[in-house]
N, C-alpha and C positions, 0 to 999 in steps of 0.2 A: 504493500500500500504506500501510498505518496501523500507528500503534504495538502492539507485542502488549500484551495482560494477559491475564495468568494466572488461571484460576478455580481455587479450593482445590474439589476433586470429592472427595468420600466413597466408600469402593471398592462396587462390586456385589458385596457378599459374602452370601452363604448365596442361600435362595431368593426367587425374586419372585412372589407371588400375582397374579393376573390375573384380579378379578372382573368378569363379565360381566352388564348388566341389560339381561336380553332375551338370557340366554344359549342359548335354543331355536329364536333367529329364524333365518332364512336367511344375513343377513349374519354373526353371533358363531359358528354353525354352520363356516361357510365356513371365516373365520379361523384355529378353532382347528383342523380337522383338516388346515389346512394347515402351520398352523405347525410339527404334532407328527408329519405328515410328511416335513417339510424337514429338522426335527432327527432323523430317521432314516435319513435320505439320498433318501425317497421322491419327492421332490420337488422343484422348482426356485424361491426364492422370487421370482418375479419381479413387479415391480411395488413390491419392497421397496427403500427407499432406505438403509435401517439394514443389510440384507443385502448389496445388489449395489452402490450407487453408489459411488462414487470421490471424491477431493477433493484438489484439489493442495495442495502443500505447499512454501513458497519461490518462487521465479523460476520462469517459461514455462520457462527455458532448459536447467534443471534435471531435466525432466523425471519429476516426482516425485507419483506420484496414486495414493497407498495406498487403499485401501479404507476405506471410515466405521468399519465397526466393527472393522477393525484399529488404528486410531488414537484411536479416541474410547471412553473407557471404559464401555461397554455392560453391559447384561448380559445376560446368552446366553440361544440362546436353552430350553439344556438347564434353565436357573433358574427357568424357568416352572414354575407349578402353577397350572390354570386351575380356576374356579369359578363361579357368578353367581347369575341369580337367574331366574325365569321364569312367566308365569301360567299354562303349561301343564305338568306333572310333567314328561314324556317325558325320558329322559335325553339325553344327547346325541348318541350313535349315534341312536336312532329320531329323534331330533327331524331330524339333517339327513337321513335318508331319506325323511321327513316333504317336506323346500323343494324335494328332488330338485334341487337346483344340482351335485352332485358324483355320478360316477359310485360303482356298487357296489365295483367296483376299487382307488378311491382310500379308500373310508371302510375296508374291510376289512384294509388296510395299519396302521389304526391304532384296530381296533375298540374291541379289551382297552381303551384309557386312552380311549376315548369313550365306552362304558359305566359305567366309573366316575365319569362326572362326571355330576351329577346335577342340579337344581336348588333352591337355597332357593327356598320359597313369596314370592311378590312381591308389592310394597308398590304395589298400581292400584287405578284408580279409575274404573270404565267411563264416567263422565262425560267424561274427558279423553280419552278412547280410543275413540269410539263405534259403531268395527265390530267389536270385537275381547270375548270373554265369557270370563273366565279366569277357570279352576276350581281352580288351586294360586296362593292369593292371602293374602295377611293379615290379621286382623282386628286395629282398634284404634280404643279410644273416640277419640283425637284423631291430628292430622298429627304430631303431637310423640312421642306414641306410638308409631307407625308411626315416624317415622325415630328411634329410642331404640331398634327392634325391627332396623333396618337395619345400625345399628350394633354392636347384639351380634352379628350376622351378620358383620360383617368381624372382628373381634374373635376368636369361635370361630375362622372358618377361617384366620386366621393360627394361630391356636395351634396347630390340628388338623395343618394341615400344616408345620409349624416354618417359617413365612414371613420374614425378616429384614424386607423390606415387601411393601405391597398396591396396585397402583393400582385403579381401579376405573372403567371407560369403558360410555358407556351405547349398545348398540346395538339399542336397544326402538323400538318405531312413534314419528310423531311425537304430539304429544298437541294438543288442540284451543287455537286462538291466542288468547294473553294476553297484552294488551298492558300497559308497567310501570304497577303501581300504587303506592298511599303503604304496602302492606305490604311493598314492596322494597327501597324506598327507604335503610332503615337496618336494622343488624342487632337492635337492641331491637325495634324494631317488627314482622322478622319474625319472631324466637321466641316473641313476644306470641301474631298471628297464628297460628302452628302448634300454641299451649297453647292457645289459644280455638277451634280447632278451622276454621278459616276453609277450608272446602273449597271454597270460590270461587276465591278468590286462591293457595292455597296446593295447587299440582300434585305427585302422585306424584316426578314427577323430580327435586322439592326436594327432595324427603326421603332419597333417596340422596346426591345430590350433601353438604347439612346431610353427613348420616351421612361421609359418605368425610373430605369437610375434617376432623371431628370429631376421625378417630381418623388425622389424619395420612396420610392416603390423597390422589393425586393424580390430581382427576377430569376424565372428558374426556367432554366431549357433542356427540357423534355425529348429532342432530338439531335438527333448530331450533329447539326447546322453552325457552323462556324460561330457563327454571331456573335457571344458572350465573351466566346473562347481568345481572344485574341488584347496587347498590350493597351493598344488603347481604351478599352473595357475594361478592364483590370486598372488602372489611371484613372478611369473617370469615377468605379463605383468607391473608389479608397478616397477621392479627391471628396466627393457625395457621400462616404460615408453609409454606403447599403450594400446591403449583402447580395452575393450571387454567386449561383449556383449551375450546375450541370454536367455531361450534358448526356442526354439519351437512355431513358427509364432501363434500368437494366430488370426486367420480368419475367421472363422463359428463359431461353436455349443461353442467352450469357448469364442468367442467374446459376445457371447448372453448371458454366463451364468455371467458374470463381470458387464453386464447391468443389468440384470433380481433380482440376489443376492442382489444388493445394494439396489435396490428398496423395498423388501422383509426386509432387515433389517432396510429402512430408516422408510417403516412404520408400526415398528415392527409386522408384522407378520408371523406367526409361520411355519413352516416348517418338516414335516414329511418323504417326500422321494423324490429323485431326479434321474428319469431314464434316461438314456441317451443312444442313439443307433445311428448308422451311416450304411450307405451300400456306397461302394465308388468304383471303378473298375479300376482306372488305377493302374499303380506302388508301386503307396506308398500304397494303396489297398493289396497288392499282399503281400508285404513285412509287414504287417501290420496285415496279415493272421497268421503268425508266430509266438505264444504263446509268445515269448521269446523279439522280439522287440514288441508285444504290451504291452509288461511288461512295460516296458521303455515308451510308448504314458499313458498308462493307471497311473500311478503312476503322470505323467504330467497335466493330464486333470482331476486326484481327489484333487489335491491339492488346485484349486481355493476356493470352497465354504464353507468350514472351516475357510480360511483367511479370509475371509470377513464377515461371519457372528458370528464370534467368541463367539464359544457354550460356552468356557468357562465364559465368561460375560454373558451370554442370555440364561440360562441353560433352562431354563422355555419352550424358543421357538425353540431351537436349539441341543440339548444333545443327540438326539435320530436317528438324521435324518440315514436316509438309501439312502446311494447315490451307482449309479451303474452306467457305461460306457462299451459301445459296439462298436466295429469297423465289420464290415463285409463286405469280400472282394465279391461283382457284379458285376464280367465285363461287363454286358452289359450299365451301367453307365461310363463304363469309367471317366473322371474328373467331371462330373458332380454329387457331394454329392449331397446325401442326410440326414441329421438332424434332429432325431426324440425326442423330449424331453416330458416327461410324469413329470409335478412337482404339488408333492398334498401338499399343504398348508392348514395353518388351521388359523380361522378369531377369530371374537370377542367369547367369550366364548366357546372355542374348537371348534368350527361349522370348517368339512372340506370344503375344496373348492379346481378342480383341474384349473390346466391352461395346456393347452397341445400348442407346437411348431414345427412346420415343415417347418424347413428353408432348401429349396431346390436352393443351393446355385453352386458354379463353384470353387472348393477348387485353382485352378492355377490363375483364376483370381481375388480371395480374397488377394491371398497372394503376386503377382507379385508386388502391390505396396507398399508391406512392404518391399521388399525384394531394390527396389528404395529407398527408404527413408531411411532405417536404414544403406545404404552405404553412402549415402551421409551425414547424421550424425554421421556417426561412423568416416568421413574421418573430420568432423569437431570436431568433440571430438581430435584426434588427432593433429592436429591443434592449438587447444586449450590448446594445452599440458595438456588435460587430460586422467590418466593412470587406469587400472584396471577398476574392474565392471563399468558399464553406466546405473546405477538404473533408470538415468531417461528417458532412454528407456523400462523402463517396458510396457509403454504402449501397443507392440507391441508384446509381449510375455506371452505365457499359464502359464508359470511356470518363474517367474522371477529371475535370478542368484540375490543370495547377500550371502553375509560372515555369519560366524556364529554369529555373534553383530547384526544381524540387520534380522528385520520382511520384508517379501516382501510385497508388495503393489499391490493388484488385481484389485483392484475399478478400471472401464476405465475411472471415469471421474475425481479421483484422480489422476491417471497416465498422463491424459491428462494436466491438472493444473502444474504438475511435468517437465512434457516434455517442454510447452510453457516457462512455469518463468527460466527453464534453458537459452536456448534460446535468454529473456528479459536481464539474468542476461550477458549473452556473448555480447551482443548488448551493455550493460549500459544502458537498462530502467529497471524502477521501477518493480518488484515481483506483482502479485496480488493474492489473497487468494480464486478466484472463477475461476469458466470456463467465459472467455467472450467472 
């Protein structure tokens, strides 16, 4: 155990806005009618770590494991008022009868406040999107404009709803892969950029992300879309003083490969190839089809197994491996993935050996309770008055944001260890050095 420190927390008083970009998709859909289920008893939030999990407190022997958000000052989840934004009108009852991931049953529990939620017109750019044709969109001469236009958008609806704050997390398609350029790099250089209109370098998801830092909003992206990820971001939310996070929900086939990896290297055994394949059929399916945004998931989802198994230390087990990932768009699966993993490993004196995995999973209801949690930690980060990356939310993410000084962390039960002793350390109890 380690010494405590105390964090000074700001209380969760009045209400908390919950802006959603891409609040029409399957996943924002999911989320919200479950969370306004749960706060009516309809429902069980399972999969929520801010709702269900536990955390010890003091000695084993003590036996003491309150509940998170009986201990950690949260804010509930009656303090919501959700919002967002969307290229398609539909409110949000039609829109999630629209992805059909929820039964008639579940959405009618809490129709009244999903009708009501509507959407702001959205700041896209079909270049970065190129399966996807939205007809409740923005117009504006520049990127600057456009996120000036985002921002009056968080602005009113705090006011409209007497919000005390706003976080704002993106759970929109991914957009097509951009890799860093010199308009990233600093933050003069990218408001230059977004005044001169540079619709090459400068993505739809900046300009929310811009907007939210702007007006003190703490933003979380959900996809592996550049945007957040880059120095001039990282400069402005530290200069702003708001937290953020990302990027790319890690909920099926990468939550498995973060289990699976660590185990493979705790006891060191060897590793020759790792295949990986998906068939998926709704939206993010579709959009997902498109060489150019899977560029952008696939660069996301290669990134874990190198981290963790770190060939350059373990050349012997590791040097060689041949990793591959597949997305393929099914509609007749709609949200229901499927996860197909082929991994051959090799045991005591070269002997192969394979393991094969078939997680046939519900990608909207993996991720709806990430997508809870890491607002309501991200509205305590803030809070917290802490600013820039939230490493220790990696847990929650395929591809973890951090600066160029510093290694991500994939392990999930490293990330988990990470997440809690933050947490301990907000609270003033003691750190501990295990999962407990």
């Amino acid at each position: 155990m380690k010494m405590k420190v105390e964090v000074e927390v700001k209380p969760a008083s009045g209400k908390l806005g919950v802006l959603v970009v891409g609040v029409g998709g399957a996943v924002s859909t999911t989320f919200i009618v479950g969370t306004l289920a749960v706060r009516k008893g309809l429902a069980t939030p399972i999969g929520s770590i801010t709702q269900l999990a536990t955390m010890r407190l003091g000695k084993r022997n003590e036996n003491n494991f309150p509940k998170i958000k009986d201990i950690v000052p949260l804010a509930t989840l009656d303090d919501i008022v959700f919002g967002g934004w969307d290229i398609f009108p539909e409110d949000v009852y039609a829109a999630a009868k629209h992805a059909e991931v929820l039964t008639d049953k579940d959405l009618e529990g809490v129709k009244d406040e999903l009708v009501a939620i509507k959407p702001m017109k959205a700041a896209f750019d079909q270049n970065f999107v190129k399966r996807l044709n939205g007809t409740h969109v923005k117009e504006a001469a520049t990127r600057w404009e456009l996120m000036e236009q985002v921002r009056e958008d968080i602005r009113n609806f705090k006011a409209q709803n007497n919000c005390d704050r706003v976080v704002v997390i993106w759970a929109a398609s991914t957009e097509i892969y951009l890799p860093l350029a010199d308009e990233h790099q600093t933050l003069e250089g990218f408001r230059k950029a977004m005044k001169e209109n540079n619709v090459e370098q400068i993505a739809p998801s900046m300009c929310y992300a811009y907007a939210a830092i702007a007006e003190g909003a703490p933003f979380i992206m959900g996809a592996p879309n550049l945007c957040v990820d880059m120095p001039a971001m990282w400069e402005f939310s530290k200069e702003m003083n708001v937290p953020i996070c990302g990027k790319d929900f890690k909920t099926g086939q990468t939550m498995l490969k973060t289990v699976l990896a660590p185990m493979l290297k705790t006891r060191m055994l060897g590793l020759d190839g790792w295949f990986s394949t998906n068939i998926l059929g709704n939206r993010d399916g579709e959009v997902l089809d498109d060489p150019d945004s899977f560029k952008t998931k696939e660069v996301s989802k290669l990134s874990v197994i190198d981290t963790i198994l770190q060939p350059e230390l373990y050349p012997e087990l590791y040097k060689n491996i041949y990793h591959k990932v597949r997305i393929n768009y099914y509609p007749p699966r709609k949200d229901n993935k499927e996860g197909w993993d082929n991994i051959d490993l090799v045991g005591w004196m070269g002997y192969p050996m394979q393991l094969k995995v078939d997680f046939l999973c519900r990608d909207s209801i993996l991720a709806a309770p990430l997508c809870l949690d890491l607002v309501l930690f991200a509205d305590l980060a803030l809070r917290c008055n802490f600013s820039g990356i939230q490493s220790w939310l990696s847990f929650y993410f395929k591809s973890p944001m951090h600066d160029f000084e510093h290694v991500p962390e994939h392990d999930l039960f490293i990330q988990y260890i990470k997440l809690k002793n933050t947490l301990r350390t907000i609270i003033g109890e003691e750190t501990l050095d295990y999962i407990d």
